[in-house]
Every structure is written in C-alpha cells, then in structure tokens.
ChimeraX commands (.cxc) that place a marker at each C-alpha (Angstrom):
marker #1 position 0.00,0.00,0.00 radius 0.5
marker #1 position 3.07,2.04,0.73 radius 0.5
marker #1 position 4.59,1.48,-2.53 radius 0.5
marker #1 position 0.97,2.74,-4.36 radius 0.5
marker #1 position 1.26,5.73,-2.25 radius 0.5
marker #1 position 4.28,6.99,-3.16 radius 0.5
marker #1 position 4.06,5.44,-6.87 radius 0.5
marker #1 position 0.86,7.81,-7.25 radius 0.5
marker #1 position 2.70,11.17,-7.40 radius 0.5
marker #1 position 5.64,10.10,-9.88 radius 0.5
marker #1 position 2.26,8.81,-11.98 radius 0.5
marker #1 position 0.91,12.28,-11.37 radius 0.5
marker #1 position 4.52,14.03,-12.72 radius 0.5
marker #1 position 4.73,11.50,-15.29 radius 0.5
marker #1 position 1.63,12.84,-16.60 radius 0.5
marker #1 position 1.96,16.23,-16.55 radius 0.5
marker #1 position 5.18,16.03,-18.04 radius 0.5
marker #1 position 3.69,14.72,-21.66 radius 0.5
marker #1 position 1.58,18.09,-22.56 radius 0.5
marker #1 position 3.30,19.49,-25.73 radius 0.5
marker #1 position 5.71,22.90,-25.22 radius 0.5
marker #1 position 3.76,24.08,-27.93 radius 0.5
marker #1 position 0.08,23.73,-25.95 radius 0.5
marker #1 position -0.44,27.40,-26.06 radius 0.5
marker #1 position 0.20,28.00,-29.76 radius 0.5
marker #1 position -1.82,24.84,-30.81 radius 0.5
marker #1 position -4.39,26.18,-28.91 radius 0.5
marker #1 position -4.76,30.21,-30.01 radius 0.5
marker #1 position -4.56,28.57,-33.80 radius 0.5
marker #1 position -7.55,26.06,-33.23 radius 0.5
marker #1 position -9.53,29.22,-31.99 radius 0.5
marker #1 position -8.21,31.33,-34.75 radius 0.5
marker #1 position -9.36,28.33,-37.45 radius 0.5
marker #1 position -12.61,27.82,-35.96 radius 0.5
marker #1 position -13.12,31.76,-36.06 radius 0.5
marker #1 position -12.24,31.73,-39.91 radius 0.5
marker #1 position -14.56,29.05,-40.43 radius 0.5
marker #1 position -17.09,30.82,-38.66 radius 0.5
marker #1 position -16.55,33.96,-41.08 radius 0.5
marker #1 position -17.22,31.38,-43.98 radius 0.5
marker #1 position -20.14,30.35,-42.57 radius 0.5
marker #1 position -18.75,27.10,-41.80 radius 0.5
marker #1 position -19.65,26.44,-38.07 radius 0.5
marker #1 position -17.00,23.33,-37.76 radius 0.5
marker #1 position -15.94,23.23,-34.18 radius 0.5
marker #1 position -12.10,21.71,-34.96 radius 0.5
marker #1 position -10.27,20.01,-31.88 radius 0.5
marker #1 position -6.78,18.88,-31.30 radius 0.5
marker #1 position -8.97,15.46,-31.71 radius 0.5
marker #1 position -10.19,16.26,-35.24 radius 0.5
marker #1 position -6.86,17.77,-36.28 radius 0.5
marker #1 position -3.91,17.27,-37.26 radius 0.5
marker #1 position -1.13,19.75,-35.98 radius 0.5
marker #1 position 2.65,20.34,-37.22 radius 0.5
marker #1 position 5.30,22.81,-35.43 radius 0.5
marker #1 position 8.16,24.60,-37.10 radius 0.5
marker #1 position 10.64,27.16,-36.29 radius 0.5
marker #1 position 10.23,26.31,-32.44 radius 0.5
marker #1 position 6.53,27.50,-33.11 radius 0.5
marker #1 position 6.69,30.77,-35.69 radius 0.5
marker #1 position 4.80,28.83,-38.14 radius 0.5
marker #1 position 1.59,25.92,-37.13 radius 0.5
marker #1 position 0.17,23.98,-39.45 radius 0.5
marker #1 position -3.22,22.55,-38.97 radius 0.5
marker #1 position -5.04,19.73,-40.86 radius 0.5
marker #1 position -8.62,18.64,-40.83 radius 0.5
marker #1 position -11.29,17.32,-42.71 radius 0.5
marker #1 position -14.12,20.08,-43.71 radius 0.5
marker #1 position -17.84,19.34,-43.44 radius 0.5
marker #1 position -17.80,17.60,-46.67 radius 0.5
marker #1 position -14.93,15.52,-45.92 radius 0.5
marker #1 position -12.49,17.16,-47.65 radius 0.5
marker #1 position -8.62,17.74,-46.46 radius 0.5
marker #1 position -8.15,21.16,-45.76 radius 0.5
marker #1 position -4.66,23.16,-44.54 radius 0.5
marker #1 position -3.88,26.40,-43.07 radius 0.5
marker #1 position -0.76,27.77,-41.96 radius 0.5
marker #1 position -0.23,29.93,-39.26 radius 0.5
marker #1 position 2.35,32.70,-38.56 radius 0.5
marker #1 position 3.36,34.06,-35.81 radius 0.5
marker #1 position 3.81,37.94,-36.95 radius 0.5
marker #1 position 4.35,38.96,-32.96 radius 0.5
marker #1 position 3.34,37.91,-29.35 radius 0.5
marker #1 position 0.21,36.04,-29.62 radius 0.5
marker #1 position -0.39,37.45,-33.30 radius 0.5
marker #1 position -0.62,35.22,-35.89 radius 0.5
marker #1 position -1.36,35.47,-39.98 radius 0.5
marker #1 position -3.16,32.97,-41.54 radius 0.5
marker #1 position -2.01,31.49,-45.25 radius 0.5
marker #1 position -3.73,28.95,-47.03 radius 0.5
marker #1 position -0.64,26.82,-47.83 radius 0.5
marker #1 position 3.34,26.51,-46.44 radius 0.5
marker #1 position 4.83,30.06,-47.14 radius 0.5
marker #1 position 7.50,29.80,-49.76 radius 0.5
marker #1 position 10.13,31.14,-47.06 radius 0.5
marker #1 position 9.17,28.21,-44.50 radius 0.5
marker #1 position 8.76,25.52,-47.11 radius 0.5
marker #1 position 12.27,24.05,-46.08 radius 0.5
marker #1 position 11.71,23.77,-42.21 radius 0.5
marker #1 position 12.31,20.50,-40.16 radius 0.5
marker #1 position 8.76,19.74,-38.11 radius 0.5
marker #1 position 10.10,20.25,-34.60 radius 0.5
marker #1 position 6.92,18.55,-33.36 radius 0.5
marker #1 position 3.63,16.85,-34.80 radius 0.5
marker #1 position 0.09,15.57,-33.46 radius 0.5
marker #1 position -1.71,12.82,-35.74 radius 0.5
marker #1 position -4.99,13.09,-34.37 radius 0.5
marker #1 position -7.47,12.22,-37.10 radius 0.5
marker link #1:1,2 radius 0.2
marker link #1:2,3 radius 0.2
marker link #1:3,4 radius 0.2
marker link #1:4,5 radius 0.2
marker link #1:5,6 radius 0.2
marker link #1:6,7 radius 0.2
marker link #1:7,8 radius 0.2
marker link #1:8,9 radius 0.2
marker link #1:9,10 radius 0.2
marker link #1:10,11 radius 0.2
marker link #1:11,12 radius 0.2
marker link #1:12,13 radius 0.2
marker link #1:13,14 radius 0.2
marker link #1:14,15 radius 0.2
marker link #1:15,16 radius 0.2
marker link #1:16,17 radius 0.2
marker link #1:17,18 radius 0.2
marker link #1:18,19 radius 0.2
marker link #1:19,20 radius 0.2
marker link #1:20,21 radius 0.2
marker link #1:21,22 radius 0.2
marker link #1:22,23 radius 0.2
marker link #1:23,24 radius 0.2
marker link #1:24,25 radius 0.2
marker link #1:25,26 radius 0.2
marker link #1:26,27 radius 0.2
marker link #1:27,28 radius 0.2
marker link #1:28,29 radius 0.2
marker link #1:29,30 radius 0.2
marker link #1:30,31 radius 0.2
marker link #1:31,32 radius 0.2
marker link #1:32,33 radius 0.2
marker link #1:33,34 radius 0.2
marker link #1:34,35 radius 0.2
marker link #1:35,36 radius 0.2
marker link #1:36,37 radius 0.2
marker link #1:37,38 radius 0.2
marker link #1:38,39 radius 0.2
marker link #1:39,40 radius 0.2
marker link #1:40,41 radius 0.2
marker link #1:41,42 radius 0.2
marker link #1:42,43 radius 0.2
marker link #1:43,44 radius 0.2
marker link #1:44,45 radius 0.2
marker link #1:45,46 radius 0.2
marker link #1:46,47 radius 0.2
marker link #1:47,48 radius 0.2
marker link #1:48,49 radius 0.2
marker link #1:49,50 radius 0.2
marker link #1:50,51 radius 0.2
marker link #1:51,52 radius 0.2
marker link #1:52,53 radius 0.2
marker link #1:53,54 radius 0.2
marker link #1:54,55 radius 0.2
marker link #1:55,56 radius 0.2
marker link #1:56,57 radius 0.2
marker link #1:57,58 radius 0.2
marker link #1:58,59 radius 0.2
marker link #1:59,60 radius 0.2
marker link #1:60,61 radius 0.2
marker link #1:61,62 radius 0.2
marker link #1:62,63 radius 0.2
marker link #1:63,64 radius 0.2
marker link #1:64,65 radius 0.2
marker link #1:65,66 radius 0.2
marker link #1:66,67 radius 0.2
marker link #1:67,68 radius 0.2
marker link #1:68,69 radius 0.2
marker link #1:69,70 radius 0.2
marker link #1:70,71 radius 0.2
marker link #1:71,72 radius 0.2
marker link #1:72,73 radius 0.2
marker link #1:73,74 radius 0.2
marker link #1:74,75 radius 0.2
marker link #1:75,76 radius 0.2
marker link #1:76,77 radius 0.2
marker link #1:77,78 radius 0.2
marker link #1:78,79 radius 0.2
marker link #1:79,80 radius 0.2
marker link #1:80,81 radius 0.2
marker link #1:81,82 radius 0.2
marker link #1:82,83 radius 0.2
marker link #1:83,84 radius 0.2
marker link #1:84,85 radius 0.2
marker link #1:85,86 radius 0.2
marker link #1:86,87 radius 0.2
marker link #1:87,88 radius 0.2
marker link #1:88,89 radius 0.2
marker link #1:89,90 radius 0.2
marker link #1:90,91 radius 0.2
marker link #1:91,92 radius 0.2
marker link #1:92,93 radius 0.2
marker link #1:93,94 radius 0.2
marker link #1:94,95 radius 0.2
marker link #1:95,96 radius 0.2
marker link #1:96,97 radius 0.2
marker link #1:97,98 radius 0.2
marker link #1:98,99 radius 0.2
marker link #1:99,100 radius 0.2
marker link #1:100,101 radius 0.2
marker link #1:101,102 radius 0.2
marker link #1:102,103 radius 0.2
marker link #1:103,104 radius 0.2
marker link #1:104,105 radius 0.2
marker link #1:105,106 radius 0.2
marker link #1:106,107 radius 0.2
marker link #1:107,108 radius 0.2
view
C-alpha cells in the first residue's frame, strides 16, 4: 500500500510532463481556425482530436489539418507575426517551405 502511495505522485509528474511545449500555440490557432470558419459560414468546431497539428521554427509557423464538413482535407498555416499574433495562409509560405517539423500531433 506504501509502494501505491508513493508510486501515485511520480504517476501524477509523469503525466503532466507529456503536454506538448507548444500547448499554447496549438491552442490560439484552433480558436483562430474555428473563427475563420465561422466567417465562412462554416460552423465546424475543430479540436486537437479532429486535427492534425505540425510545429516549425520552435513554433513561428503551425500547421493545422482537418477534414471540412464535406470531408475534404483542408490546410492552413499559421504565422506568428508577434506575441500572440498570428497570420493565416492557405498553404506553407515559400520562405518556411524548407523547415524540419520540430513537433507533430496525428490526431485524425
């Protein structure tokens, strides 16, 4: 019982420990998606569940992947253009078309 005690908090650390660096970023571009959707009329509610996600340049550029209403694959980019500020572009901009993925999430 002793050993399940103290076993329980390294569980707890172990956990904790395997949220992504990147949580913030993935997050402000799901909301910034589902807001461009929105302005299309397109009332998709994406999810790091529904999506596929892909870092580069230790997060100045997100990628996001999904499947539209119809089925479809769909891609924006995302640029980080300041603190919290991000552009959107439909496709990889030419001048980060080279970049190494520094981290990915497969989710659909």
């Amino acid at each position: 019982m002793k050993k399940l005690l103290l076993a329980l908090p390294l569980l707890l650390v172990f956990l904790a420990a395997c949220g992504s660096q990147y949580d913030p970023e993935i997050e402000q571009v799901i909301e910034l998606e589902n807001e461009h959707l929105s302005e299309l009329g397109d009332d998709m509610n994406l999810t790091r569940d529904t999506s596929d996600i892909y870092i580069f340049a230790d997060g100045g550029y997100v990628e996001i992947r999904y499947d539209n209403s119809a089925g479809e694959e769909q891609q924006a980019v995302y640029e980080e253009t300041g603190t919290d500020t991000y552009e959107r572009h439909d496709g990889m901009p030419e001048e980060a078309e080279n970049l190494t993925r520094e981290y990915e999430e497969e989710n659909r």
